[in-house]
VMD Tcl script that builds the backbone (N, CA, C; Angstrom):
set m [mol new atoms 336]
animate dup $m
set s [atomselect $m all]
$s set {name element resname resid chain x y z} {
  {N N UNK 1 A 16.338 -18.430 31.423}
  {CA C UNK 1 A 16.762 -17.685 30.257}
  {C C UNK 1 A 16.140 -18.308 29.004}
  {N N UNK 2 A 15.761 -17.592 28.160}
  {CA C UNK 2 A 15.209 -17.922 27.034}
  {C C UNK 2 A 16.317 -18.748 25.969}
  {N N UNK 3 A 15.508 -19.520 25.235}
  {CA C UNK 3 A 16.057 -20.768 24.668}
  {C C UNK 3 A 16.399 -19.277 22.618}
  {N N UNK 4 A 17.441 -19.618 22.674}
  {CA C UNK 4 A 17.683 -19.302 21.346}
  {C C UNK 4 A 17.662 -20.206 20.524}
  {N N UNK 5 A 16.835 -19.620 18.755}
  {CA C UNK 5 A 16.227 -20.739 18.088}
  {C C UNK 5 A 17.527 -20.194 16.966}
  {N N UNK 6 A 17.580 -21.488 16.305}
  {CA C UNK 6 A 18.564 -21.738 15.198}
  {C C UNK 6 A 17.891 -20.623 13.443}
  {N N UNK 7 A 18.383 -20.490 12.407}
  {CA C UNK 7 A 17.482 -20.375 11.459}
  {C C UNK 7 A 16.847 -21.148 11.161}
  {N N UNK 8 A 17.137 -22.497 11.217}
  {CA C UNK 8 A 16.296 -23.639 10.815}
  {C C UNK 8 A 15.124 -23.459 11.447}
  {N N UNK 9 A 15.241 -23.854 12.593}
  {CA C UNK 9 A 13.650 -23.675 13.497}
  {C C UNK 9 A 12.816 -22.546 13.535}
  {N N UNK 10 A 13.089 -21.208 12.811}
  {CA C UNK 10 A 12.469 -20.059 12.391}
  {C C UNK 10 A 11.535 -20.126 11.781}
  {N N UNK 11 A 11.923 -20.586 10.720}
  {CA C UNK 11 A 10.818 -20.937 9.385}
  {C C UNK 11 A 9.823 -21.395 9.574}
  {N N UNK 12 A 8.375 -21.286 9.797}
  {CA C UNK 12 A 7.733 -22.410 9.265}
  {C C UNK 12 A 7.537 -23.667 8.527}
  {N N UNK 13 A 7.400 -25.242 8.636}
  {CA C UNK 13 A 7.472 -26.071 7.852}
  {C C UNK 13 A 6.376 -26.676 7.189}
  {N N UNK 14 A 5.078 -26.064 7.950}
  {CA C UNK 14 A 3.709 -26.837 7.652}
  {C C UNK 14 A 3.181 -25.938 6.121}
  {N N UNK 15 A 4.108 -26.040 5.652}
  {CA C UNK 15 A 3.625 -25.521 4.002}
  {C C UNK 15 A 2.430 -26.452 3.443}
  {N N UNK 16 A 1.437 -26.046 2.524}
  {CA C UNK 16 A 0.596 -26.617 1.820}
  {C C UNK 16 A 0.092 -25.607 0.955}
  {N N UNK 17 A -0.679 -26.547 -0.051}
  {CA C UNK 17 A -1.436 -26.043 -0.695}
  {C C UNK 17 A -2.822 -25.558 -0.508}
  {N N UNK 18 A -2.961 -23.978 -0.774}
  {CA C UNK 18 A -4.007 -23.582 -0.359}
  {C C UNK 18 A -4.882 -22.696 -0.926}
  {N N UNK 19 A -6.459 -22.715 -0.485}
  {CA C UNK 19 A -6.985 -21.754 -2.300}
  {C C UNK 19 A -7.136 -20.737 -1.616}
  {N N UNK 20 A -6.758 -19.226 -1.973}
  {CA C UNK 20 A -7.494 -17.998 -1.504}
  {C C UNK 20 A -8.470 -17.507 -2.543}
  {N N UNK 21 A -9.943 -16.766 -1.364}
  {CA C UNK 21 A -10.562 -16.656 -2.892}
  {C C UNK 21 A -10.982 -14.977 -2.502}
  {N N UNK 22 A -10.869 -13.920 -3.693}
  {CA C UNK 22 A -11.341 -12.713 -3.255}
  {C C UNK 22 A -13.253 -12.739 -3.339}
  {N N UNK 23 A -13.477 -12.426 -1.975}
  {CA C UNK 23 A -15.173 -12.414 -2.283}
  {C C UNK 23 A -15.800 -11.594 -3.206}
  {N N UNK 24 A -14.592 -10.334 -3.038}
  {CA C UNK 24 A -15.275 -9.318 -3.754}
  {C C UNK 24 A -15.590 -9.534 -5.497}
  {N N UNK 25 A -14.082 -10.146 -6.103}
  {CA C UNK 25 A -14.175 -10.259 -7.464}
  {C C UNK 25 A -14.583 -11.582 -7.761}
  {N N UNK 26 A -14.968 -12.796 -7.084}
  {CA C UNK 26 A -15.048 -13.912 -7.330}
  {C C UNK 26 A -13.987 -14.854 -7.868}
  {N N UNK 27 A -12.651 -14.024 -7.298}
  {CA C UNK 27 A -11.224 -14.549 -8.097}
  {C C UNK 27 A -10.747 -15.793 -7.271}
  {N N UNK 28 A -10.478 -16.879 -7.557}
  {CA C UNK 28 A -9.779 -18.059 -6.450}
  {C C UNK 28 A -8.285 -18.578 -6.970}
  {N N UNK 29 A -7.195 -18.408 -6.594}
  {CA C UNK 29 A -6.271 -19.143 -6.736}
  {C C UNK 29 A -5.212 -20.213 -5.812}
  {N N UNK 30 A -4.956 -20.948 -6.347}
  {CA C UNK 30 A -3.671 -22.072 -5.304}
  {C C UNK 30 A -2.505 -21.383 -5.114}
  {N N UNK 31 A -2.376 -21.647 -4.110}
  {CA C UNK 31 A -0.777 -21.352 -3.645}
  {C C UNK 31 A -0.546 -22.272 -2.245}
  {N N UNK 32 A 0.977 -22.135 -1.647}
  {CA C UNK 32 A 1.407 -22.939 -1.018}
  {C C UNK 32 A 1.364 -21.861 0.069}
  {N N UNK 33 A 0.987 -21.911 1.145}
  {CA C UNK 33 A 0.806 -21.023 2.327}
  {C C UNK 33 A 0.604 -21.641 3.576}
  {N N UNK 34 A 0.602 -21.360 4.872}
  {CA C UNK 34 A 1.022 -21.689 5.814}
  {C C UNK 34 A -0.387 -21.246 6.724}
  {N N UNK 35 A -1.023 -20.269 5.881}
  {CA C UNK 35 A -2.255 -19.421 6.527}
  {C C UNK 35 A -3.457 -20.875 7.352}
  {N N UNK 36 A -3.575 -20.848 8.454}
  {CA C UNK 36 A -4.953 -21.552 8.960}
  {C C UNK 36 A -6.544 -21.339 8.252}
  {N N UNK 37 A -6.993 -22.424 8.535}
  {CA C UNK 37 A -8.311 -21.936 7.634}
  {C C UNK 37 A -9.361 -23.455 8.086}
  {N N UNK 38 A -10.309 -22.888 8.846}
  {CA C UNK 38 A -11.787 -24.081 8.895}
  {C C UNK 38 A -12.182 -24.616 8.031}
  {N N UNK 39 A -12.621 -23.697 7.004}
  {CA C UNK 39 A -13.016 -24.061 5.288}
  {C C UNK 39 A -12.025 -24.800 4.212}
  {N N UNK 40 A -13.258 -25.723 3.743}
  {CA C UNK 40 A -12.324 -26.153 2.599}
  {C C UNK 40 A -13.549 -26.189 1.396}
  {N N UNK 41 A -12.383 -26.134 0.108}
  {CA C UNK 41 A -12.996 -26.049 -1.185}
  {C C UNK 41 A -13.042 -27.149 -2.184}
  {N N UNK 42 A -13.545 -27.319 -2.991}
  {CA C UNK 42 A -13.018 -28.220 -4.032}
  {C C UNK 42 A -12.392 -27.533 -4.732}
  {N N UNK 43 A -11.243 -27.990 -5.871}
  {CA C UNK 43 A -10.630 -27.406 -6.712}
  {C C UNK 43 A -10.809 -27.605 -8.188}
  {N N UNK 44 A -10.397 -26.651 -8.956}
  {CA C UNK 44 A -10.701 -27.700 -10.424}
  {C C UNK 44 A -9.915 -28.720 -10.863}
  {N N UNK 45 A -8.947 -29.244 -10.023}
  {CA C UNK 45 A -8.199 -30.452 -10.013}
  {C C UNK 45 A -9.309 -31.851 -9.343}
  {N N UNK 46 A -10.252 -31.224 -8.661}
  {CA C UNK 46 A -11.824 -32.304 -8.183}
  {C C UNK 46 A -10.412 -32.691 -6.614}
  {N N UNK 47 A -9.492 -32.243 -6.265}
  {CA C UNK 47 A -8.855 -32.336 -5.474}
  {C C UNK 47 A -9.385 -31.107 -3.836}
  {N N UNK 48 A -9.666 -31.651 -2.550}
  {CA C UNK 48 A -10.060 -30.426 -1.777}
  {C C UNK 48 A -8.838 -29.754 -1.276}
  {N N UNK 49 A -9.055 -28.367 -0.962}
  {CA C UNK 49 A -7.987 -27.625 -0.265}
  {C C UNK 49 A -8.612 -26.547 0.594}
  {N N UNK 50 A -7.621 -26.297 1.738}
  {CA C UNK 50 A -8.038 -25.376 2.774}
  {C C UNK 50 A -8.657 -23.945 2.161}
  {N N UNK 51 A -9.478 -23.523 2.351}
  {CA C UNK 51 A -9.984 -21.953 1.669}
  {C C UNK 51 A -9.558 -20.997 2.456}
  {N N UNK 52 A -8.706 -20.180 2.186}
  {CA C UNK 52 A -8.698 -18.654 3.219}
  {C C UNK 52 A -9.557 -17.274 2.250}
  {N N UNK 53 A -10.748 -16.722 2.596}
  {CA C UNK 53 A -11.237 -15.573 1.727}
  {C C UNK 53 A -10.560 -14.436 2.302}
  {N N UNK 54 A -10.824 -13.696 1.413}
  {CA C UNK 54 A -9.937 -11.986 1.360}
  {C C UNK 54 A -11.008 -11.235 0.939}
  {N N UNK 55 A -10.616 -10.252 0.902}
  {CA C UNK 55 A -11.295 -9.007 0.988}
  {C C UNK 55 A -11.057 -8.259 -0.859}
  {N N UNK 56 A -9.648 -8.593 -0.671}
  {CA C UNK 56 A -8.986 -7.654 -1.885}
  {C C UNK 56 A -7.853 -8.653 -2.075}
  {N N UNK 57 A -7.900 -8.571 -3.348}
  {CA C UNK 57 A -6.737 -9.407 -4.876}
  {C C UNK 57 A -6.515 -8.798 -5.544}
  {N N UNK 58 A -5.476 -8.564 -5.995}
  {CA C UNK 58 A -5.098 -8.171 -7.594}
  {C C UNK 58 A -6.118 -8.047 -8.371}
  {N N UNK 59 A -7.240 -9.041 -8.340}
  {CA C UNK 59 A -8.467 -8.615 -9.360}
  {C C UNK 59 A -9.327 -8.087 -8.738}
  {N N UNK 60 A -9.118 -6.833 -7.800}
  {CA C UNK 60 A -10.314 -6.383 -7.075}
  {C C UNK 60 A -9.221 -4.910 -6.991}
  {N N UNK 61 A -8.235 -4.730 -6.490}
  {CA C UNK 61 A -7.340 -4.016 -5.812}
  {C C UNK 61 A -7.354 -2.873 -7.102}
  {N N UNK 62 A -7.537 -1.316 -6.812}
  {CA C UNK 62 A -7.698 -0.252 -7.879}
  {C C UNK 62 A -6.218 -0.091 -8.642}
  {N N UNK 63 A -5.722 -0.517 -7.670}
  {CA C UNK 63 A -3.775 -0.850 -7.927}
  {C C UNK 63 A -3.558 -1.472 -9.754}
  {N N UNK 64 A -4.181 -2.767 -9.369}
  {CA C UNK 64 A -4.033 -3.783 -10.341}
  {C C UNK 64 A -5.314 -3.668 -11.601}
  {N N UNK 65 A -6.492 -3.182 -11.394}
  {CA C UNK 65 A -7.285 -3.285 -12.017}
  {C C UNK 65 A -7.150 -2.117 -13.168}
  {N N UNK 66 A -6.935 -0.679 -12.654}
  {CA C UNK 66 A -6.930 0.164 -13.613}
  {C C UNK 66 A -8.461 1.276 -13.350}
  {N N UNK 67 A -9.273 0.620 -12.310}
  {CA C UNK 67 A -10.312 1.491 -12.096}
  {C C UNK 67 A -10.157 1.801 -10.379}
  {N N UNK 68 A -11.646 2.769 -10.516}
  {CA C UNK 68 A -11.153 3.050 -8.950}
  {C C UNK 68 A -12.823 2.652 -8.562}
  {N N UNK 69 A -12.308 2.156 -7.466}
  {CA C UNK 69 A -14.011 1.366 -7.433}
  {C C UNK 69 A -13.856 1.645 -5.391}
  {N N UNK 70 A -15.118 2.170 -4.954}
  {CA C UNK 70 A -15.224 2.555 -3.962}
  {C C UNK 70 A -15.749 1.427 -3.021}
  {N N UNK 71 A -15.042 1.034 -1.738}
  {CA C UNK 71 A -15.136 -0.236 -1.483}
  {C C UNK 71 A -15.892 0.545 -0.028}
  {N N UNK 72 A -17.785 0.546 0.148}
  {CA C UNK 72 A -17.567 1.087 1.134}
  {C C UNK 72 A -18.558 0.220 2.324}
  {N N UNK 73 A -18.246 0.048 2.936}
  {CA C UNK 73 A -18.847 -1.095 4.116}
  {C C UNK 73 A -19.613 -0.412 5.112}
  {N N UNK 74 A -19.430 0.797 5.331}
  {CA C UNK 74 A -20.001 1.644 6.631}
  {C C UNK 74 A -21.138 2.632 6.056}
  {N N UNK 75 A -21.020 2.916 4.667}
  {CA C UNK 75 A -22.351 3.914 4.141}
  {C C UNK 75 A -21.275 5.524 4.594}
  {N N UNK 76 A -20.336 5.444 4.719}
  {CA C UNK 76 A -19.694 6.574 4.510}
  {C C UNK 76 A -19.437 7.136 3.205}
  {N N UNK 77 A -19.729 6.661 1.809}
  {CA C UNK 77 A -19.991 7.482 0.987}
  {C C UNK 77 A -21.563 8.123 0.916}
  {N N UNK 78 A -22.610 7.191 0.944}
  {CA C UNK 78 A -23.540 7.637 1.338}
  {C C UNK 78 A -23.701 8.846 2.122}
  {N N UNK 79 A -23.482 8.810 3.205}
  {CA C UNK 79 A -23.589 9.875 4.333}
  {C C UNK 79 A -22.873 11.248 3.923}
  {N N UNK 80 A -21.923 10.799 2.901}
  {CA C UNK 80 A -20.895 12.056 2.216}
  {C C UNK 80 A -22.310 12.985 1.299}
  {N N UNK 81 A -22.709 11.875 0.685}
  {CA C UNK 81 A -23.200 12.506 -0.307}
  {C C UNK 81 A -24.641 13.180 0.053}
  {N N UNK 82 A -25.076 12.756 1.063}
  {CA C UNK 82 A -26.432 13.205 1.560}
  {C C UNK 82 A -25.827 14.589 2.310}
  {N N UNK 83 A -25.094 14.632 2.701}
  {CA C UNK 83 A -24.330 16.108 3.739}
  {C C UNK 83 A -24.032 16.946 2.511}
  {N N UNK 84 A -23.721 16.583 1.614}
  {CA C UNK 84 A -23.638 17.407 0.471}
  {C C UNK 84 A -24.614 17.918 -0.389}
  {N N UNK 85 A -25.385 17.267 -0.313}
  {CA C UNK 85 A -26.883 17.559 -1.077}
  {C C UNK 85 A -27.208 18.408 -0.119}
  {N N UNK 86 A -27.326 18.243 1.261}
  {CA C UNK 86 A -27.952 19.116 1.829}
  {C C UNK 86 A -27.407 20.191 1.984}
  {N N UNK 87 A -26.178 20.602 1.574}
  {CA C UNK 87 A -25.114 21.914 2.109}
  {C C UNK 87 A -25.855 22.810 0.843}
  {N N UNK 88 A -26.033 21.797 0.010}
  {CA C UNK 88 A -26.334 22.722 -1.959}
  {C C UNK 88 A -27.855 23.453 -1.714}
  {N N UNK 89 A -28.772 22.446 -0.943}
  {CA C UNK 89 A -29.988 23.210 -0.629}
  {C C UNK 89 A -29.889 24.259 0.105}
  {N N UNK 90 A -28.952 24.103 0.967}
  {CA C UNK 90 A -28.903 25.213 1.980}
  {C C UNK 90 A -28.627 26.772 1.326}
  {N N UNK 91 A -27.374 26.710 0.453}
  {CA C UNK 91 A -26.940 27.640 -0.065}
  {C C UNK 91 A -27.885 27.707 -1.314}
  {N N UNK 92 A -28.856 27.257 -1.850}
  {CA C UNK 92 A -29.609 27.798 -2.943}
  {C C UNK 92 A -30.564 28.608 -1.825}
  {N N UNK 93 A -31.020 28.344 -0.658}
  {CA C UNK 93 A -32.653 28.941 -0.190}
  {C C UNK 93 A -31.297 30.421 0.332}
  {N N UNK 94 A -30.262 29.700 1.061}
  {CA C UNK 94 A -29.841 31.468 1.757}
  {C C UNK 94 A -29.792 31.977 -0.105}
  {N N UNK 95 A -29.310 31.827 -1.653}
  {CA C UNK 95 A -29.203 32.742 -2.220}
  {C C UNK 95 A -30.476 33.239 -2.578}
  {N N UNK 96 A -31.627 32.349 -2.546}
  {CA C UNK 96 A -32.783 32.993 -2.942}
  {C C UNK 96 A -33.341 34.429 -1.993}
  {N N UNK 97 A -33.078 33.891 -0.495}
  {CA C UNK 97 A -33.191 34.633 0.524}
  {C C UNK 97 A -32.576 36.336 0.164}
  {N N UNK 98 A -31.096 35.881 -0.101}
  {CA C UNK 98 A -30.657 37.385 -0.052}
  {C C UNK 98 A -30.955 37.906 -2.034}
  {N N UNK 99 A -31.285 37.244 -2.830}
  {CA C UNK 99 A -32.316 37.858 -3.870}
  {C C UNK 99 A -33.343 38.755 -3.555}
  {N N UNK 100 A -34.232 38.252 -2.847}
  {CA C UNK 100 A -35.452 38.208 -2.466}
  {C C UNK 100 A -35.085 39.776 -1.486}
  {N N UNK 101 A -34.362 39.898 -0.481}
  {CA C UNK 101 A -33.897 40.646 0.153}
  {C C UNK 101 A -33.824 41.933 -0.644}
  {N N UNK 102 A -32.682 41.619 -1.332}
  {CA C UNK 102 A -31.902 42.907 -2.638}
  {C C UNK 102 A -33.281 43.331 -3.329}
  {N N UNK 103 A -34.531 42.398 -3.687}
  {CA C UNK 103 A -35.486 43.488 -4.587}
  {C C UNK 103 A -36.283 43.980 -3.518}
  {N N UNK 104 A -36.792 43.667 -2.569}
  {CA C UNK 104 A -37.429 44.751 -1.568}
  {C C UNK 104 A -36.097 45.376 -1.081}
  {N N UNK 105 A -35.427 46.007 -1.016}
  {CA C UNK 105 A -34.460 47.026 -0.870}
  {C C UNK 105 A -34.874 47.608 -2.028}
  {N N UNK 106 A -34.473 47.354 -2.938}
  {CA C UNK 106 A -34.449 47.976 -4.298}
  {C C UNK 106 A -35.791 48.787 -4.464}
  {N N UNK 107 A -36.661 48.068 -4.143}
  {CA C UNK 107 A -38.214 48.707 -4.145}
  {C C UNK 107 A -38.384 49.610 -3.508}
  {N N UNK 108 A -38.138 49.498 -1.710}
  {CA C UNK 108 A -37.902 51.018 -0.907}
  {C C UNK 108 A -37.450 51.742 -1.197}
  {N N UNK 109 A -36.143 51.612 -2.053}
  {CA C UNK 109 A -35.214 52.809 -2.714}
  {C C UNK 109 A -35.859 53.741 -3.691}
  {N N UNK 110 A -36.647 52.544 -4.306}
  {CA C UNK 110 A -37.314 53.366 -5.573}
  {C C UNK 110 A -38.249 54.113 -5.129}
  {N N UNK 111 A -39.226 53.611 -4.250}
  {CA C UNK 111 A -40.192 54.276 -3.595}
  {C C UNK 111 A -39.716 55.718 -2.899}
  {N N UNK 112 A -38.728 56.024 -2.757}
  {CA C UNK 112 A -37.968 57.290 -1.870}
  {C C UNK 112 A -37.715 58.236 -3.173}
}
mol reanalyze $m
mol bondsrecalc $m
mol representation Tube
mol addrep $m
């Protein structure tokens, strides 16, 4: 039967100080976290600490910043925008097409 743990023994205890840094905005701050990490940094204390990088911070996040900034890793805006360019060509040659159409009609008509 499984051993039941107290609240005490729940918690984590291996607290430290630790820098996270967002790659994206070049933002780094200390905090006390529990997170694992290979890397370490210097600090501006000239003190080292474990590094964990992120993706997104408060100074990156459209949340916190106030802009909306397209975070795109796969070229899926790209690919948006090329499928779209090409939908606009498409529908300019079919409208030229049925232009082009309507005045030779128009011409046979007249010709009758």
């Amino acid at each position: 039967m499984a051993e039941v743990m107290s609240k005490k023994e729940l918690h984590p205890k291996d607290y430290r100080a630790v820098v996270f840094q967002d790659e994206a905005a070049g933002f780094a701050f200390l905090t006390k976290s529990t997170a694992k990490s290979e890397e370490t940094i210097k600090w501006e204390d000239g003190n080292e600490y474990p590094l964990v990088k992120v993706q997104i911070s408060s100074a990156s996040h459209p949340f916190f910043t106030g802009e909306e900034k397209i975070i795109d890793t796969e070229g899926r805006v790209d690919r948006f925008k090329a499928r779209a360019k090409k939908a606009e060509k498409l529908k300019e040659a079919l409208e030229n097409k049925a232009k082009k159409a309507a005045k030779e009609a128009k011409k046979k008509a007249d010709k009758k």
